[in-house]
C-alpha positions in Angstrom: 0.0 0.0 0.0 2.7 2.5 0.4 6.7 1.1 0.0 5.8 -1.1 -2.7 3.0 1.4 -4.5 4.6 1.4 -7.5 3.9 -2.8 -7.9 0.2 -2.4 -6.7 -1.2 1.1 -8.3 -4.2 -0.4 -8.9 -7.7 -1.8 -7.2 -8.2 -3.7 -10.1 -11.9 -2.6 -10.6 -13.3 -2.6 -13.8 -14.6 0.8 -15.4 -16.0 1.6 -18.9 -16.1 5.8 -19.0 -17.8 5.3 -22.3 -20.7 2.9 -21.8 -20.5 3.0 -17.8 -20.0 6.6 -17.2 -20.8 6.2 -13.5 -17.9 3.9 -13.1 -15.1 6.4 -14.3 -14.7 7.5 -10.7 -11.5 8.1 -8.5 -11.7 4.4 -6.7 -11.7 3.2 -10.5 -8.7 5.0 -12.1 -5.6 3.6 -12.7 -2.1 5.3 -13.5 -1.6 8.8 -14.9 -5.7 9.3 -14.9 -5.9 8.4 -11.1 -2.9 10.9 -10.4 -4.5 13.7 -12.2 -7.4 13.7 -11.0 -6.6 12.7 -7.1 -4.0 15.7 -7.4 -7.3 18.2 -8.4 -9.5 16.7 -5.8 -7.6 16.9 -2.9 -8.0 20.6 -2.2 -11.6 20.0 -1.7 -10.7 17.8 1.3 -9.0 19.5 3.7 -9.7 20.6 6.4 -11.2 24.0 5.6 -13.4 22.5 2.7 -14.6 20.3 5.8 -15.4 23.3 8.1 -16.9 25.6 5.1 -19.5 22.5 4.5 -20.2 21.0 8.3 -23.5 23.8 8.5 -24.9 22.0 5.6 -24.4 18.6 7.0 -25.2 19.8 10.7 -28.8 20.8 8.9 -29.7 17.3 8.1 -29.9 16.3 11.8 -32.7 18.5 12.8 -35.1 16.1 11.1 -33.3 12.7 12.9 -33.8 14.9 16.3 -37.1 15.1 15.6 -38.2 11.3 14.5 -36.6 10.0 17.5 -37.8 12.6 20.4 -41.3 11.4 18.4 -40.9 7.6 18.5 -42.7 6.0 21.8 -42.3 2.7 20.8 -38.8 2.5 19.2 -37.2 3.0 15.6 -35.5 0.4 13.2 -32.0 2.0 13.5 -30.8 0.5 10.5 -33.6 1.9 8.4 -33.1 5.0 10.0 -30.1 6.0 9.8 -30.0 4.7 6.1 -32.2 7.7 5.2 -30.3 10.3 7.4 -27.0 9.0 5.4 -28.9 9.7 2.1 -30.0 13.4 3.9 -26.8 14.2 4.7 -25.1 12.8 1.5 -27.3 14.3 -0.8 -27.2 17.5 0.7 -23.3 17.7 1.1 -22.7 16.1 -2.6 -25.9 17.1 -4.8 -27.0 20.1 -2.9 -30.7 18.6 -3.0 -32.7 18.6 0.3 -34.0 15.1 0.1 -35.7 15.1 4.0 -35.9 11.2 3.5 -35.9 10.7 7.1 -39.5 12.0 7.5 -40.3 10.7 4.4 -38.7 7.1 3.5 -40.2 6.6 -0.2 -38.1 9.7 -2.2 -36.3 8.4 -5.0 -32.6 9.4 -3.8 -33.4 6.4 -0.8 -34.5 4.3 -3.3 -32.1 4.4 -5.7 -29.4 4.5 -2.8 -31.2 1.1 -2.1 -31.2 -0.1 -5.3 -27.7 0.7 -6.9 -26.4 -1.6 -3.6 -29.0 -4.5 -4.2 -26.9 -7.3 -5.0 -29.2 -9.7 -7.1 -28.0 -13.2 -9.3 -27.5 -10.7 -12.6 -25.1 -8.5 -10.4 -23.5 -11.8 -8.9 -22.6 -13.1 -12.6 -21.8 -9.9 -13.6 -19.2 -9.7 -10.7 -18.1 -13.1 -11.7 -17.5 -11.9 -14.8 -15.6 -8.7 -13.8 -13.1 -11.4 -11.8 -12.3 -13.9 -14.4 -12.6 -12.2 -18.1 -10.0 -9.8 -19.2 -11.5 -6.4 -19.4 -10.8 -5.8 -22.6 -12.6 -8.0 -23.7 -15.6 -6.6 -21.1 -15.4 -3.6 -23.1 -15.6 -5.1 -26.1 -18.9 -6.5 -25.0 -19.6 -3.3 -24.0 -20.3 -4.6 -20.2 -22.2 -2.6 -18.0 -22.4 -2.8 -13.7 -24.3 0.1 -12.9 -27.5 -0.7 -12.7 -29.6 1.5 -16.2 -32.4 3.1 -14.0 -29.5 3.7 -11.4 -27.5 5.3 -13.8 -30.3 7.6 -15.4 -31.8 8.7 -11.8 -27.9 10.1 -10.8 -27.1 11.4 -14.4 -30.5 13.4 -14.8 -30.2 14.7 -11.0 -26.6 15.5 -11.4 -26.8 17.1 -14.7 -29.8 19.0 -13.8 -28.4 20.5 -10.6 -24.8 21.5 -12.6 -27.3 23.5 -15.4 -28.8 24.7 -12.9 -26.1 26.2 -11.0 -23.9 27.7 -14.3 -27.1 29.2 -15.1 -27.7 31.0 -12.3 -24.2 30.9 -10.8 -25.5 29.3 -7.2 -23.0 29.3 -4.4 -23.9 26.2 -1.8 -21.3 25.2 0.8 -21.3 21.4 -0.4 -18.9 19.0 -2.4 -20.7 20.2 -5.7 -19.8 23.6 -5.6 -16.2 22.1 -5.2 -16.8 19.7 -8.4 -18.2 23.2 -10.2 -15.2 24.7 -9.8 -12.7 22.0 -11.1 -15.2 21.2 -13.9 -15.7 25.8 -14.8 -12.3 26.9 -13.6 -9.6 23.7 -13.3 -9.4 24.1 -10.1 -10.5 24.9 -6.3 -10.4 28.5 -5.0 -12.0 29.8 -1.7 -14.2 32.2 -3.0 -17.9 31.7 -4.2 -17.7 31.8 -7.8 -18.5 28.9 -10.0 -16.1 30.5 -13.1 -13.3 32.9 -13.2 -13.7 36.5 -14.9 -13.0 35.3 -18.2 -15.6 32.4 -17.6 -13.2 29.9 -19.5 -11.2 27.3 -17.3 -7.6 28.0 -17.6 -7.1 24.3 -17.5 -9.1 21.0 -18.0 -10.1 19.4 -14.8 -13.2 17.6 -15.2 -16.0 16.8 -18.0 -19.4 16.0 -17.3 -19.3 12.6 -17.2 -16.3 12.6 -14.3 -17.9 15.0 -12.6 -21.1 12.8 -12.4 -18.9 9.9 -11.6 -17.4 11.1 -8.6 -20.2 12.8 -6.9 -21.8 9.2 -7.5 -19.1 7.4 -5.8 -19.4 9.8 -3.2 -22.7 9.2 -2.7 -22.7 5.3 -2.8 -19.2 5.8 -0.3 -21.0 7.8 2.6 -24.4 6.4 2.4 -23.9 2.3 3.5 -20.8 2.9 5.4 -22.0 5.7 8.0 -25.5 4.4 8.7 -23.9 1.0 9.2 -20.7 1.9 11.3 -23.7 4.3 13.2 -25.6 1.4 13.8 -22.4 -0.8 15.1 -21.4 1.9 17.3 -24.6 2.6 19.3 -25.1 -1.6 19.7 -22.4 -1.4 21.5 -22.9 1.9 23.1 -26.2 0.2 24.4 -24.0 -3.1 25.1 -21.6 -1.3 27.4 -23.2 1.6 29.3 -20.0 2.5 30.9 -19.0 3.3 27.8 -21.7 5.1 26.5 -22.0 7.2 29.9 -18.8 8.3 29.1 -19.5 9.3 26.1 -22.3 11.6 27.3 -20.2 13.5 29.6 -17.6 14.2 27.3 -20.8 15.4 24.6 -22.4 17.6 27.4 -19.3 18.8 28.4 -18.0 20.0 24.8 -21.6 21.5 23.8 -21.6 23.5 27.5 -18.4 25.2 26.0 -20.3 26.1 22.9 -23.8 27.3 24.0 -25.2 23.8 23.3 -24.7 24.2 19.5 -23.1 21.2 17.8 -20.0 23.2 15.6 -17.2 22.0 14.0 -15.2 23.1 16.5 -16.9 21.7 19.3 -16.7 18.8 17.1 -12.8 18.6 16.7 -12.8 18.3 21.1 -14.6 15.7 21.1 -11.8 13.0 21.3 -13.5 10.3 23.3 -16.2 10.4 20.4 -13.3 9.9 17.4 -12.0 6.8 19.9 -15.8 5.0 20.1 -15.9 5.8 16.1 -12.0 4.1 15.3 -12.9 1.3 17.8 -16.7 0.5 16.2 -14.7 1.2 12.5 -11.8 -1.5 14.0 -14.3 -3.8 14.9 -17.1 -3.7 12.1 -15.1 -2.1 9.3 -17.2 -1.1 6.1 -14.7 -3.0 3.8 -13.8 -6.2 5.4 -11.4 -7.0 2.5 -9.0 -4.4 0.1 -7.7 -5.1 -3.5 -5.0 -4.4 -5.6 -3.5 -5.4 -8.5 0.0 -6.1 -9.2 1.0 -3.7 -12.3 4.5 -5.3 -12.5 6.1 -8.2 -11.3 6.8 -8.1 -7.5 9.3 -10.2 -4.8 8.3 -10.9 -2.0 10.6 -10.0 0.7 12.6 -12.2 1.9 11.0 -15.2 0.0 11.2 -16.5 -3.3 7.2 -15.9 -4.0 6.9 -14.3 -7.2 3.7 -12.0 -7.7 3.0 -11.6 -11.7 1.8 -8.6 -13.5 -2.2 -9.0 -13.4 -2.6 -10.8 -10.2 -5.3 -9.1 -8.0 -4.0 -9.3 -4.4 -6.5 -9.6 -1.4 -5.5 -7.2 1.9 -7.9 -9.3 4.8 -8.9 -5.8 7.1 -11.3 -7.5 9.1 -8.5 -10.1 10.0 -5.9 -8.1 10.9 -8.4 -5.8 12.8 -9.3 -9.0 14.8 -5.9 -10.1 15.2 -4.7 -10.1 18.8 -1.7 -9.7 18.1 -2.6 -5.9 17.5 -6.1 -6.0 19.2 -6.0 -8.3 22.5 -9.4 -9.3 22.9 -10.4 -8.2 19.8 -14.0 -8.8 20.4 -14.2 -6.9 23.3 -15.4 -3.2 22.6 -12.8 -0.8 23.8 -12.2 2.8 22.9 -9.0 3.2 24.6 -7.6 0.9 22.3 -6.8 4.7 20.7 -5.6 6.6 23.0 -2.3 7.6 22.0 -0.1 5.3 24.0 -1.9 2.2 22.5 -1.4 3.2 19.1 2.1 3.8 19.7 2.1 0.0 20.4 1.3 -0.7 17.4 2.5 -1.2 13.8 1.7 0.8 11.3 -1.2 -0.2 8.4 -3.0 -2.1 11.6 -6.7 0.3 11.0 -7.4 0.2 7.8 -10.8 1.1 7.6 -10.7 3.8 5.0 -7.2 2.1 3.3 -3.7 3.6 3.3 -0.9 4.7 1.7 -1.5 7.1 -1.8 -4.8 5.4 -2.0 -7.0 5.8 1.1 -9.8 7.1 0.5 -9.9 10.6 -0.1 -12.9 11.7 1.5 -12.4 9.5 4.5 -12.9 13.3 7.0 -16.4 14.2 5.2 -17.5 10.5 5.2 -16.8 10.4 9.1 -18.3 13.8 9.7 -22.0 12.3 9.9 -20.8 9.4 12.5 -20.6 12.4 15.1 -24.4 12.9 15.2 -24.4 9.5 17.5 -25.1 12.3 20.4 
């Protein structure tokens, strides 16, 4: 993942920008593409970007306040928090106020639903994906994403981008972001969608990869919060010494902040990031990662050979359960991150979001809605 990146650029997922437009996205690209384009998108990660669009994602909770203070006879968590993870991703990435947790049937939950539904077509196509060289994929001019999938995001997305350049809308989300890089060539801290000449001084993005990766940021934060959510208050409601910790750190940091929920007041809350590595250590979103081997590779200190073209599988849920790194690694425990334990440690031993040049780039906005467990 990170000494020997140069053997193992690649996840080895298959993409076809032409017939598959939705599956030209960043996790997709290999070689000079993926450079190019992870170089332009990592300005809208930082730190700042993640400040300038917490407001919009703090907005989203109002309505899951709401549905559980009204709830006198419990809530399907699962279900729930599904629909607050399309809220808040749709808001952040599409700019569209979707309000799904009050209302479960719009189309952005059910095409969030539906692009994950893994049925016997999907499996064969997967099968496919694994064992036939994807040239030859192309050649048949294989799809993945799902058609009605692709025409729901493709119509929303270009619909919200024409409407924007129209009438130049400024919205503090990862769209405005995308705007810029796809109008200017690149991200600037001002509101304008184009420069003064209104011609981009470079090319950053078309419409298609612009579509692609506010899709794959979509499908990213959608299933992986609401499920890590759901892990992490089980075992908040497994181990309420724990969780009354938790509370008094919450009550604590909010007292310091008038009781308003800010980025800032998010940043102190390092118990909370410990209960969020720990529930991401234990039920990580990706139990496996996969590269492929662009060149042959030695082994160190062995004789093992890996050849050009050989997908490699990185077992996360394994080494997260290992005790060598984790003793009693089914045992919930926070501390486990505190900064003397993971001193203890080895390196590339949490790999929830990856490592190395590859991990996942919007691993701090995907995390941001995991902090609404108070």
């Amino acid at each position: 993942m990170q000494v020997d990146f140069q053997h193992f650029l690649s996840h080895g997922g298959y993409k076809d920008e032409e017939n598959d437009p939705l599956s030209g996205h960043l996790f997709n690209l290999d070689d000079v593409k993926w450079r190019n384009l992870r170089v332009k998108l990592t300005p809208t990660f930082t730190s700042g970007k993640m400040k300038m669009m917490f407001q919009t994602l703090a907005d989203c909770s109002v309505g899951l306040k709401d549905l559980i203070d009204e709830s006198s006879t419990g809530v399907d968590i699962k279900d729930v928090l599904s629909r607050f993870g399309t809220d808040v991703i749709s808001s952040v990435a599409f700019g569209l106020e979707c309000n799904s947790v009050k209302n479960p049937d719009v189309l952005f939950s059910y095409f969030g639903r539906r692009a994950l539904e893994i049925d016997i077509w999907d499996n064969i196509k997967i099968f496919m994906q694994v064992m036939l060289p994807h040239r030859l994929l192309k050649a048949m001019k294989h799809k993945f994403t799902k058609t009605d999938v692709e025409k729901f995001f493709m119509k929303v997305i270009r619909e919200t981008v024409e409407y924007r350049e129209k009438n130049n809308i400024y919205r503090k989300d990862f769209m405005h972001l995308l705007l810029q890089l796809k109008n200017r060539g690149t991200v600037t801290d001002d509101t304008s969608i184009t420069d003064e000449s209104g011609k981009p001084k470079e090319i950053a993005l078309n419409m298609n990869e612009l579509a692609a990766q506010a899709f794959v940021f979509f499908m990213a934060g959608y299933e992986t919060s609401s499920s890590t959510l759901s892990f992490a208050l089980y075992e908040l409601a497994t181990n309420p010494d724990i969780q009354e910790k938790l509370r008094d750190e919450i009550n604590s940091v909010l007292a310091n902040h008038e009781g308003q929920m800010t980025y800032d007041a998010m940043v102190e809350m390092t118990y909370m990031e410990k209960v969020i590595h720990e529930a991401l250590r234990k039920y990580p979103p990706l139990p496996i990662l996969t590269r492929l081997c662009t060149r042959d590779y030695i082994v160190p200190d062995t004789t093992i050979q890996i050849k050009k073209g050989v997908g490699v599988i990185i077992p996360v849920l394994g080494i997260h359960r290992d005790p060598e790194y984790y003793p009693n690694p089914e045992v919930f425990d926070p501390e486990r991150f505190n900064e003397e334990n993971k001193k203890l440690r080895p390196a590339f031993t949490w790999l929830p979001f990856g490592d190395g040049p590859r991990i996942c780039i919007g691993m701090h906005i995907i995390n941001l809605p995991l902090y609404y467990l108070n």
